[in-house]
N, CA, C and O atoms as a MOPAC input file, in Angstrom:
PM7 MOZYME 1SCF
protein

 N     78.35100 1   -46.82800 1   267.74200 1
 C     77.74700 1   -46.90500 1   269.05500 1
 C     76.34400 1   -46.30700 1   269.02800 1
 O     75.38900 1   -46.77700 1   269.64700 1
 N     76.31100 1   -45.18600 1   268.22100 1
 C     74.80500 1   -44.53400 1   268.16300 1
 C     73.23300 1   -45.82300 1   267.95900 1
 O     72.12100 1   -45.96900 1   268.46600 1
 N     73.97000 1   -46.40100 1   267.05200 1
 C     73.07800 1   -47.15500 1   265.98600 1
 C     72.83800 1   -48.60800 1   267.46500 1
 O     71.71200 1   -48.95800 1   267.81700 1
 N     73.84700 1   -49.07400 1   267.94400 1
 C     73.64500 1   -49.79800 1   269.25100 1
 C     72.78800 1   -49.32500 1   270.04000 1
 O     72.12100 1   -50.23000 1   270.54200 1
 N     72.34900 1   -47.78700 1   270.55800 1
 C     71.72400 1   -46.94900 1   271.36200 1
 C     70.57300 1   -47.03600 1   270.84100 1
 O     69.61000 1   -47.19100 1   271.59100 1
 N     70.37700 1   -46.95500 1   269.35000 1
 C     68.82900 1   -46.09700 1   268.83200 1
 C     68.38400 1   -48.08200 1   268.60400 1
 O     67.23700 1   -48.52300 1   268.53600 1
 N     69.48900 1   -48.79300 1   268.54200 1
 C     68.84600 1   -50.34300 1   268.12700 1
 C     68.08700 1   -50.60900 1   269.99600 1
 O     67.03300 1   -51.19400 1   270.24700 1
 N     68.71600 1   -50.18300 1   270.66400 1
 C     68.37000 1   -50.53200 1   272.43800 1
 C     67.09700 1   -49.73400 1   272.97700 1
 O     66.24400 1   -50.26400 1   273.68800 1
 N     67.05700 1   -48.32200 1   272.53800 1
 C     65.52800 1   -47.86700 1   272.47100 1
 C     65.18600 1   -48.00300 1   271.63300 1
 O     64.51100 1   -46.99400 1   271.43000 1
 N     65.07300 1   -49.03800 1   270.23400 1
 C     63.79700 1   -49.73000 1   269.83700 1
 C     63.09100 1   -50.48500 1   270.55100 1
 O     61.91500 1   -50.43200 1   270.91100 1
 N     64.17800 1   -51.42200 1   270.77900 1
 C     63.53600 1   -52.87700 1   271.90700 1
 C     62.55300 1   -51.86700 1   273.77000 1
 O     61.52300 1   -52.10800 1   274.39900 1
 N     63.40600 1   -51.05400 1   273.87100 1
 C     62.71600 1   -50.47000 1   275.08800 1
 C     61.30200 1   -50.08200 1   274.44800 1
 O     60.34600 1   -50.54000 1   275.07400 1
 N     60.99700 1   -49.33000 1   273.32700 1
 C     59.89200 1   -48.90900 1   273.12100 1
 C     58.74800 1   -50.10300 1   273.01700 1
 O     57.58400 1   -49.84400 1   272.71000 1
 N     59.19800 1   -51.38300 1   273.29500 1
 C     57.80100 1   -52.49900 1   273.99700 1
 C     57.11400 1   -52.25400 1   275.20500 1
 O     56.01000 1   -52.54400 1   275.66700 1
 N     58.29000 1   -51.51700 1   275.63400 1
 C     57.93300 1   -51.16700 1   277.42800 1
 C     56.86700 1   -50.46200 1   277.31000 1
 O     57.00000 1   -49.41700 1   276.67200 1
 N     55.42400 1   -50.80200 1   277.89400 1
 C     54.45900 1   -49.64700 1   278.07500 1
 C     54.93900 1   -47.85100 1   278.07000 1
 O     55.89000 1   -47.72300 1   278.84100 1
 N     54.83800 1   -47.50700 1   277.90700 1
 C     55.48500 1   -45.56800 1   278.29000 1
 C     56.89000 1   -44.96200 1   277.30200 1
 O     57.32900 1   -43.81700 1   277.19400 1
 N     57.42200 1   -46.48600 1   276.55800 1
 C     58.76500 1   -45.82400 1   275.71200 1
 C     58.33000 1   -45.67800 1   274.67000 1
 O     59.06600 1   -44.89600 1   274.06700 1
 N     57.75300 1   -45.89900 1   274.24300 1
 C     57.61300 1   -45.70800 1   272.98000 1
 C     57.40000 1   -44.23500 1   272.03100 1
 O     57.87100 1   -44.10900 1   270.90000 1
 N     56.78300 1   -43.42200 1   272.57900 1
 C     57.00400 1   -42.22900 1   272.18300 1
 C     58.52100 1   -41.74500 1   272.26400 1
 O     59.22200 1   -41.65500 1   271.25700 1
 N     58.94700 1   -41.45500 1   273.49400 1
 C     60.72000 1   -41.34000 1   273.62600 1
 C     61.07100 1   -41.85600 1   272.73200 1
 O     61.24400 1   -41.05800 1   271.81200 1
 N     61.32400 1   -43.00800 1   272.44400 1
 C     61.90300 1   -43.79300 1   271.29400 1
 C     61.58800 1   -43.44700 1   270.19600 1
 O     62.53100 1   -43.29500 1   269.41900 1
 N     60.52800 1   -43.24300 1   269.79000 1
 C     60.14000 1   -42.56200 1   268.56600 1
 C     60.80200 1   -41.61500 1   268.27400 1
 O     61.40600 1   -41.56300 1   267.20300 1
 N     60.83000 1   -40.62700 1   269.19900 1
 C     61.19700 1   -39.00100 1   269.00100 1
 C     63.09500 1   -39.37800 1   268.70200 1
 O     63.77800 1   -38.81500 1   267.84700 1
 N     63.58700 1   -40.46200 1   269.68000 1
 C     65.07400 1   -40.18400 1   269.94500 1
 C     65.11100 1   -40.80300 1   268.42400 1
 O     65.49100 1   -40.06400 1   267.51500 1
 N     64.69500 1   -42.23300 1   268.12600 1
 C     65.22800 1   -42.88800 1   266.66000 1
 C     64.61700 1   -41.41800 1   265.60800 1
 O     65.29000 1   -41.29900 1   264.58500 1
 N     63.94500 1   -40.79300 1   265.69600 1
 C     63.27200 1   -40.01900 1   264.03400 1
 C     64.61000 1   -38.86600 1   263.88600 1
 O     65.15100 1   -38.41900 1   262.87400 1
 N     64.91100 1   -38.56900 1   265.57800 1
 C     65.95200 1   -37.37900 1   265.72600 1
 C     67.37200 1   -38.28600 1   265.09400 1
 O     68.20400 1   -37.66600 1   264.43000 1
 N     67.47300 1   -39.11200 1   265.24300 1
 C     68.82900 1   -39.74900 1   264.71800 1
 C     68.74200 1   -39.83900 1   263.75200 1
 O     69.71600 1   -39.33800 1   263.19100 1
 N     67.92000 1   -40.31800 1   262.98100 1
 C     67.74900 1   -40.34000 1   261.38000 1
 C     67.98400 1   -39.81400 1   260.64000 1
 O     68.70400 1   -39.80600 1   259.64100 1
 N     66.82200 1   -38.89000 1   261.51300 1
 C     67.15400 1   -36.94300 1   260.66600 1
 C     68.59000 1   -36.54200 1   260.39900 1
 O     69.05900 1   -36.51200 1   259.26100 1
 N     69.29000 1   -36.22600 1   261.52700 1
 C     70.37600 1   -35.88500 1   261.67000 1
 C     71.74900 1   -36.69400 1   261.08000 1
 O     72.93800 1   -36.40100 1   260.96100 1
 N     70.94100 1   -37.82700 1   260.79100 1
 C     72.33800 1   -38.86300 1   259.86300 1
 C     72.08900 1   -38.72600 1   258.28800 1
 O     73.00100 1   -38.69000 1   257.46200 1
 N     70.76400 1   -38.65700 1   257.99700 1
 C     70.27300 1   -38.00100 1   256.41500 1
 C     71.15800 1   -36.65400 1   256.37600 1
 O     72.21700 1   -36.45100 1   255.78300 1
 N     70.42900 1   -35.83800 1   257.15400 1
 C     70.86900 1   -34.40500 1   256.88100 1
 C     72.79200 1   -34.37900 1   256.78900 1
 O     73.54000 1   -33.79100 1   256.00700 1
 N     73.09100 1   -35.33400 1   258.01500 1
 C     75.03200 1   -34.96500 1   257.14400 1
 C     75.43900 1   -36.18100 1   256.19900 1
 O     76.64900 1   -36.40700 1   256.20000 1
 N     74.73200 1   -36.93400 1   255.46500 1
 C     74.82900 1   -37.53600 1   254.09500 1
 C     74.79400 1   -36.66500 1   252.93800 1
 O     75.47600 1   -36.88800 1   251.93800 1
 N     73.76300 1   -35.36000 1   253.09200 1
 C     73.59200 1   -34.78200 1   252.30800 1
 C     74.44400 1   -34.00800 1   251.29100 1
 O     74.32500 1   -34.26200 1   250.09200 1
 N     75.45600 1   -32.90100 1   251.81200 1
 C     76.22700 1   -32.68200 1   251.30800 1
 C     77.40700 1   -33.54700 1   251.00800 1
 O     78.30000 1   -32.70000 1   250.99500 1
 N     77.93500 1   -34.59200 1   250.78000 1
 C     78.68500 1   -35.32200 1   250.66600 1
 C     78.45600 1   -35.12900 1   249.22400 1
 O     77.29200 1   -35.32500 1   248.87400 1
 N     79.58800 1   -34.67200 1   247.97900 1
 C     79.49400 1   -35.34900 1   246.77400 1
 C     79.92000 1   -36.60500 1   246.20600 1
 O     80.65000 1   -37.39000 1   246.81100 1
 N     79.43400 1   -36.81000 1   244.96500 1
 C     80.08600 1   -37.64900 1   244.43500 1
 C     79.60900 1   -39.10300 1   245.44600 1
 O     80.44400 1   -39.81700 1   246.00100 1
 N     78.26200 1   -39.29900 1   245.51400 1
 C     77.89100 1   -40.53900 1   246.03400 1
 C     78.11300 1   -41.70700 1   245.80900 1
 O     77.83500 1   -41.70700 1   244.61000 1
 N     78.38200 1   -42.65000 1   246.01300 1
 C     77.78100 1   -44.22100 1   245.06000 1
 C     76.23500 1   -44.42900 1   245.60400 1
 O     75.62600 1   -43.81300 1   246.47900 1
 N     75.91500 1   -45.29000 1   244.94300 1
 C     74.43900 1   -45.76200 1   244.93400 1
 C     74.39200 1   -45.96000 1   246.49900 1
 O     73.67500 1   -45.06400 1   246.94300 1
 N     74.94300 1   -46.90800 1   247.70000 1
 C     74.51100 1   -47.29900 1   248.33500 1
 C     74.71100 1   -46.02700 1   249.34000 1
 O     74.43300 1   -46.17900 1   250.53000 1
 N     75.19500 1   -44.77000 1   248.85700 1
 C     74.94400 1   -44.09500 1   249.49700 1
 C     74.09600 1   -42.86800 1   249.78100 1
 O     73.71300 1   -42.30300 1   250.80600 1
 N     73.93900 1   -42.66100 1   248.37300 1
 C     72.87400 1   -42.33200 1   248.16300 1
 C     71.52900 1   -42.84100 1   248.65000 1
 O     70.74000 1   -42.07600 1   249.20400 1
 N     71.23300 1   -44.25400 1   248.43000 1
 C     70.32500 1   -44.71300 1   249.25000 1
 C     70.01100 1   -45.00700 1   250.85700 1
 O     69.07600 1   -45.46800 1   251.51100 1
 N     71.35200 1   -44.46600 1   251.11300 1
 C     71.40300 1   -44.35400 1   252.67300 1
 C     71.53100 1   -43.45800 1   253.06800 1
 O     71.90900 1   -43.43500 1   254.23900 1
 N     71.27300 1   -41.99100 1   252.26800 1
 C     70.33000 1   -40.72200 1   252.43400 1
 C     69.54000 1   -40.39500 1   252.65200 1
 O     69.17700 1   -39.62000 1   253.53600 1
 N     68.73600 1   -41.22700 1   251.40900 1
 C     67.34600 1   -40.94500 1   251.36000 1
 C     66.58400 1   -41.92600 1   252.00900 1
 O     65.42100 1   -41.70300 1   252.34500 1
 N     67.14400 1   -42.98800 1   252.21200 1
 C     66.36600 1   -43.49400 1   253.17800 1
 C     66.23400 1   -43.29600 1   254.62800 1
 O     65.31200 1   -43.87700 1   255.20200 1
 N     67.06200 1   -42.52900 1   255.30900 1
 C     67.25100 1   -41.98600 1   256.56500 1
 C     66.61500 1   -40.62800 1   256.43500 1
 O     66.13600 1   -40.11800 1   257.44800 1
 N     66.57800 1   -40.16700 1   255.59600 1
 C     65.86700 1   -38.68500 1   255.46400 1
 C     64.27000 1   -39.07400 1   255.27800 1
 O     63.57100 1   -38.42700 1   256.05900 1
 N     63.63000 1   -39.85200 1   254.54600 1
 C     62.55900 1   -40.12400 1   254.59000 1
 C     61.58400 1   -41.35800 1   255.87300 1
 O     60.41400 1   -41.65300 1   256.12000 1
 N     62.83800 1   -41.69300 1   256.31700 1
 C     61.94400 1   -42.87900 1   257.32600 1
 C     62.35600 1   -41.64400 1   258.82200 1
 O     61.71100 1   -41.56600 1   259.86700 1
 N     63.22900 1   -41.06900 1   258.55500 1
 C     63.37600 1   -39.74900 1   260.14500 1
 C     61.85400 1   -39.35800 1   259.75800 1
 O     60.88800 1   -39.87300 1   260.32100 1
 N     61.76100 1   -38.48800 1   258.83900 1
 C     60.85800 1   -37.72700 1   258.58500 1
 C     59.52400 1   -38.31100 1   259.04400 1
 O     58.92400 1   -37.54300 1   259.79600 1
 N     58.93700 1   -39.39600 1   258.80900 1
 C     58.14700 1   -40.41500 1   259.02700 1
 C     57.84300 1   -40.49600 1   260.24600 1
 O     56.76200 1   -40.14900 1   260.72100 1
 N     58.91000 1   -41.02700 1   260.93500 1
 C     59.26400 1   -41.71400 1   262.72200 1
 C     58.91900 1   -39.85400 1   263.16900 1
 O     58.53800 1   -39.60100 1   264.31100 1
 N     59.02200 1   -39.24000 1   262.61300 1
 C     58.89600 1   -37.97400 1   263.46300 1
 C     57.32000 1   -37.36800 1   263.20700 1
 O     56.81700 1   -36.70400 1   264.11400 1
 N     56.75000 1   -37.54800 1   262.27300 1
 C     55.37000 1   -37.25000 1   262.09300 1
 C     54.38900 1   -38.08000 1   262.99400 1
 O     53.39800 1   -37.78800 1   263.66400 1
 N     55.15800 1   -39.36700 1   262.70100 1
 C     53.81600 1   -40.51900 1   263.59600 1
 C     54.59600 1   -40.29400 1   264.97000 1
 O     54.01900 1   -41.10500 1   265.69500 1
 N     55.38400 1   -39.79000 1   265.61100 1
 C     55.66800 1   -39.63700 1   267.25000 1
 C     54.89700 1   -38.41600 1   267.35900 1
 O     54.08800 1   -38.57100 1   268.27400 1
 N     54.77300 1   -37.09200 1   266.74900 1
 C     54.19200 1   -36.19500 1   267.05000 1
 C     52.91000 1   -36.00800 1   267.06900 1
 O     52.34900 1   -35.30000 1   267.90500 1
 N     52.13300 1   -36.84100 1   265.82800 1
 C     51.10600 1   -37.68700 1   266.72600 1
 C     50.44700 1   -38.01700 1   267.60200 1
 O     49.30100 1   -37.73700 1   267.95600 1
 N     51.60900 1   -38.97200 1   268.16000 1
 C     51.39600 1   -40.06100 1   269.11800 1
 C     51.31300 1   -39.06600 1   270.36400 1
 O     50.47700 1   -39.25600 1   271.24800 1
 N     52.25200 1   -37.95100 1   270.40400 1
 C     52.35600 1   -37.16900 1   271.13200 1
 C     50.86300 1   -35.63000 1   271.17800 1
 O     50.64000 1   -34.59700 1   271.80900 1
 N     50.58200 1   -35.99700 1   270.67500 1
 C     49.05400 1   -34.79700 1   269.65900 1
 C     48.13300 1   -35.29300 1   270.65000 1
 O     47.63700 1   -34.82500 1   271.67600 1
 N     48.01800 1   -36.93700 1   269.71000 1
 C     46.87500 1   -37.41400 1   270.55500 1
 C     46.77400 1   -38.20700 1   272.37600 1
 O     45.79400 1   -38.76200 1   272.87300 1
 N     47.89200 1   -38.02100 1   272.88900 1
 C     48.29400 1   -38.44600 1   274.05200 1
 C     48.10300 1   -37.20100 1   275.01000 1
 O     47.59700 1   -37.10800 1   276.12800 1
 N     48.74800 1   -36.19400 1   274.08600 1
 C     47.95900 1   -34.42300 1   275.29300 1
 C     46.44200 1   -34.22900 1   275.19900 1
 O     45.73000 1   -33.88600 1   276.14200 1
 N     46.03000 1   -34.48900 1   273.94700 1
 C     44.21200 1   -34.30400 1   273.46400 1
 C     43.33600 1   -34.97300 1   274.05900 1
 O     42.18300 1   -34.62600 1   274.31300 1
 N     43.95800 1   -36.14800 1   274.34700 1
 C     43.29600 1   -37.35600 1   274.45900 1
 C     42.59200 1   -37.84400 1   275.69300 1
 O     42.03000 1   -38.93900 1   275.69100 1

């Protein structure tokens, strides 16, 4: 159901004004689905890659919202 939610504020973030929200809510989900992949041993590949790829695209989605958010107070 999460992944339905963070797929529904993608599409909202077209809306003029969501897009930051959306940013912040998808980078926070990411994060938080990397981070409990992590300790899991004994991976297989595709899960492993569905670690690190949630740990590095959160990380990402959360730099360019804070940003977005930087230059939106500065601005």
């Amino acid at each position: 159901m999460a992944n339905v939610g963070m797929g529904l504020s993608g599409l909202l973030a077209l809306v003029p004004g969501w897009a930051l929200p959306a940013g912040f809510a998808g980078g926070v989900f990411l994060l938080v689905a990397g981070i409990m992949h992590v300790p899991k041993k004994n991976k297989n590949a595709k899960e492993a890659l569905a670690t690190w790829t949630d740990l590095i695209v959160g990380v990402t989605v959360m730099v360019l919202a804070a940003y977005g958010l930087y230059r939106a107070v500065a601005g």
